[in-house]
N, C-alpha and C positions, 0 to 999 in steps of 0.2 A: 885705790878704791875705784870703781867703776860705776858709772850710773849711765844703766840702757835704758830705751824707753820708745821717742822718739825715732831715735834713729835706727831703732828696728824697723818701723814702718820705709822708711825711705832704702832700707838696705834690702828689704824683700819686697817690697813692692806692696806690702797690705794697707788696707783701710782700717783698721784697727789695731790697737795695741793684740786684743784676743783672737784675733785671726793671723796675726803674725807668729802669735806663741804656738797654735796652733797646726802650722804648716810642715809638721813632720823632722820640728828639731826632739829627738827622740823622745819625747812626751809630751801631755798635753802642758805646757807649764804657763802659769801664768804669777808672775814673780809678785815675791815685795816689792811697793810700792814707795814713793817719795814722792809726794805729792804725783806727776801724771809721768813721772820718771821711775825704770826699774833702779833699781840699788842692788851692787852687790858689793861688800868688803872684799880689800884685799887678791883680789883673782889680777888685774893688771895683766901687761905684758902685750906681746905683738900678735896680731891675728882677731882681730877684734870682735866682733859679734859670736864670726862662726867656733872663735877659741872657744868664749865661755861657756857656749850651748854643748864642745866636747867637754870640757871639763866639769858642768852639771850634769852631761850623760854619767861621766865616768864615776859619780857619784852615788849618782839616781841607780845606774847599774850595781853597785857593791850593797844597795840595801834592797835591789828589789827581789831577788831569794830568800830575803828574811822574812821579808812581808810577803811573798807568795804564800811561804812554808804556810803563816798564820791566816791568809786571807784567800788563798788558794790562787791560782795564776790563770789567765795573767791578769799582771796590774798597770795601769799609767799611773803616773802620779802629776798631780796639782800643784804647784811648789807657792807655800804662802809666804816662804821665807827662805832664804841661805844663803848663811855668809860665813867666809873662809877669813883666819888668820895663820898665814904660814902654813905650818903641819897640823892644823885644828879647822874643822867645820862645824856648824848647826844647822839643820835643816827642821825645817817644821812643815810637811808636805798633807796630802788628801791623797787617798787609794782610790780609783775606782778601777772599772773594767775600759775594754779598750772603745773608740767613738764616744770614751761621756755616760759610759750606761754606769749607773752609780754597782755599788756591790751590796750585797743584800747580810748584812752579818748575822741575820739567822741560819744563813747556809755556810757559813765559813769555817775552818778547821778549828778555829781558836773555840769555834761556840761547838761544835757538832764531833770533834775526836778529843780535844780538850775540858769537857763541860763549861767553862768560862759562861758567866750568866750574863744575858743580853743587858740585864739592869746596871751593868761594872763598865760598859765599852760606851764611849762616846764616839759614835761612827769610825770609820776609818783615818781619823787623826793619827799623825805618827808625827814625833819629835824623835830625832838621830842626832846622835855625837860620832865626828868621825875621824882618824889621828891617821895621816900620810904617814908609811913606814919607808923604808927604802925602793920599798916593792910595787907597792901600791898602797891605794887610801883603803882602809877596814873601817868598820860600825864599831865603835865603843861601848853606846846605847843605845837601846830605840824603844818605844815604848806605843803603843797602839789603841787606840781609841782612851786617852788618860783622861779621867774623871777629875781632874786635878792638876797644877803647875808643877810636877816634878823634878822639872829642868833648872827652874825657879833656882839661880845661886848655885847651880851643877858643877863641882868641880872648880873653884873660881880662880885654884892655881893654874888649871891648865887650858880654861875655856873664857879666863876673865874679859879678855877682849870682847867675846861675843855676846859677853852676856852683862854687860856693864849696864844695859837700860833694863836689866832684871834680874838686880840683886847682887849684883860681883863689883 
């Protein structure tokens, strides 16, 4: 288990926790929290800050064609949550456009080729499941602005680690 936070500041030089997330490690992210500590399960290993931020790219990358497809491109994403066990991920992230401009989902694919009614989408919220294959990690599931705790006990043979403070 990993808990950044702090020493992001002192490793990039920022004055905040949000201007460090900010400095062009491939999105705008600004993590789960632990008290004034990031948290991440299970990622470990050598290469320390600049590892993790490749390996939430390499994540953020496998889902952000999904959410383009439905919210049109491009996207940054917000990360309010992700944590990895082994060959299993959960992310719980925010869409927007790139510098911060929010995305407008009346204009988006999901509502405008899709009909999808703006009354059904809770903003650009997205929860993803993600299963490392041999190859690479893939999306299981993702589900985009949910009205509802879906994820809630998701799978709790194969995702129970991550989801043990909701329901597993």
């Amino acid at each position: 288990m990993w808990w950044l936070g702090r020493a992001c500041q002192s490793v990039i030089g920022c004055d905040t926790l949000a201007a460090c997330c900010l400095r062009g490690f491939y999105d705008a992210v600004l993590l789960g929290s632990h008290g004034d500590d990031l948290c991440f399960a299970g990622v470990g290993g050598a290469g320390g800050f600049a590892t993790w931020f490749g390996f939430a790219g390499a994540l953020l990358d496998t889902l952000r064609p999904l959410v383009e497809y439905d919210l049109g491109a491009p996207v940054e994403f917000v990360v309010t949550s992700l944590q990895v066990d082994g060959d299993r991920a959960f992310a719980r992230v925010a869409a927007q456009r790139p510098m911060g401009a929010p995305i407008d989902m009346e204009t988006t694919p999901m509502v405008l080729r899709d009909g999808l009614p703006l009354d059904t989408i809770d903003g650009p919220r997205i929860e993803a499941f993600f299963y490392q294959s041999p190859a690479r990690w893939e999306v299981v599931e993702f589900v985009i602005g949910a009205t509802d705790v879906w994820w809630w006990a998701y799978d709790c043979k194969h995702y129970g680690g991550l989801l043990s403070e909701w329901g597993c």
